[in-house]
N, C-alpha and C positions, 0 to 999 in steps of 0.2 A: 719420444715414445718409441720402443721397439714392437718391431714388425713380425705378426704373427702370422706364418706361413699357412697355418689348420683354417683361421678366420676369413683368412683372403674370399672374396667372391668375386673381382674380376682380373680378366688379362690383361686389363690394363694398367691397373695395381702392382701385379705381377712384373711386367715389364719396367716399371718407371725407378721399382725397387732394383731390377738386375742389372738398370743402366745405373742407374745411381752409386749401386754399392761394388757391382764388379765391372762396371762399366762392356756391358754386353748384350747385344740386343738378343731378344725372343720371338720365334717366330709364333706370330698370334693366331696363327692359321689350326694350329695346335689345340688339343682339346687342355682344357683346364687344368685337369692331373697330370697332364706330358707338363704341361711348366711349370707347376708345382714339382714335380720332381727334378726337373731341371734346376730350379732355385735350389731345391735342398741339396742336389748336387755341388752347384758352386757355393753354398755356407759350409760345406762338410770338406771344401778346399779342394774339391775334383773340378776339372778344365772340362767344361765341353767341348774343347777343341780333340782331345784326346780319342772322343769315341771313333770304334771305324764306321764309315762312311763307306756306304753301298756304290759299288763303281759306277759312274758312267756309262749306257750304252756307247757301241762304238759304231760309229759311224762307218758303211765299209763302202770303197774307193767304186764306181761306175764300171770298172774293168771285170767284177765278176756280174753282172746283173745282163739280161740281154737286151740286145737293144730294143726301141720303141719299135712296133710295126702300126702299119694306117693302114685302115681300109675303106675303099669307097663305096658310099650307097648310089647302086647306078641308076634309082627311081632320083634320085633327090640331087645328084653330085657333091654331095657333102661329103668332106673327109674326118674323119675321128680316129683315134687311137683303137688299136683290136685289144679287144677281151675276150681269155677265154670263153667266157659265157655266150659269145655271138658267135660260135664255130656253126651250130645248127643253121643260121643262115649263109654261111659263106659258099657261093659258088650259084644261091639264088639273088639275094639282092646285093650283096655284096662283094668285093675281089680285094683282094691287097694290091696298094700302092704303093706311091713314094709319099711325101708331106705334101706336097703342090696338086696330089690326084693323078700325078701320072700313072695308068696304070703297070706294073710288072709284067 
């Protein structure tokens, strides 16, 4: 029986046809008519391998970023990482440190 692309109604149909016939898996994540036209892609003898492929972010190396600062809350002695967002309280409950609380 050949396989009617228009009739398909699922992804899993879909896929079981692209491993079979072109031996290539489909990502199922994909709405219905993305693998639909994949399939018709690889019966009309076009690669998926072919399309381009959105780069990669890149990961950039610690040497531009600044370093961590810590600050302690001198109600609590607790040390945590400084955020901008807690500059209003710095120099009332709070002062910067080092990681262990020592203060600066």
């Amino acid at each position: 029986m050949a396989f009617d692309l228009e009739t398909c109604r699922s992804k899993d149909e879909l896929e079981s046809v692209a491993r079979q016939m072109f031996n290539v898996e489909l990502d199922k994540r994909k709405k219905l008519d993305d693998l639909k036209d994949e399939v018709r892609l690889l019966m009309n003898g076009d690669d998926l391998l072919e399309k381009p492929e959105e780069p990669e972010p890149t990961t950039s190396s610690k040497a531009g970023k600044k370093p961590l600062q810590f600050v302690l809350n001198k109600n609590t002695n607790i040390v945590f990482i400084y955020n901008p967002k807690l500059k209003k309280r710095m120099g009332v409950d709070l002062e910067f440190c080092d990681q262990q609380g020592n203060r600066l």
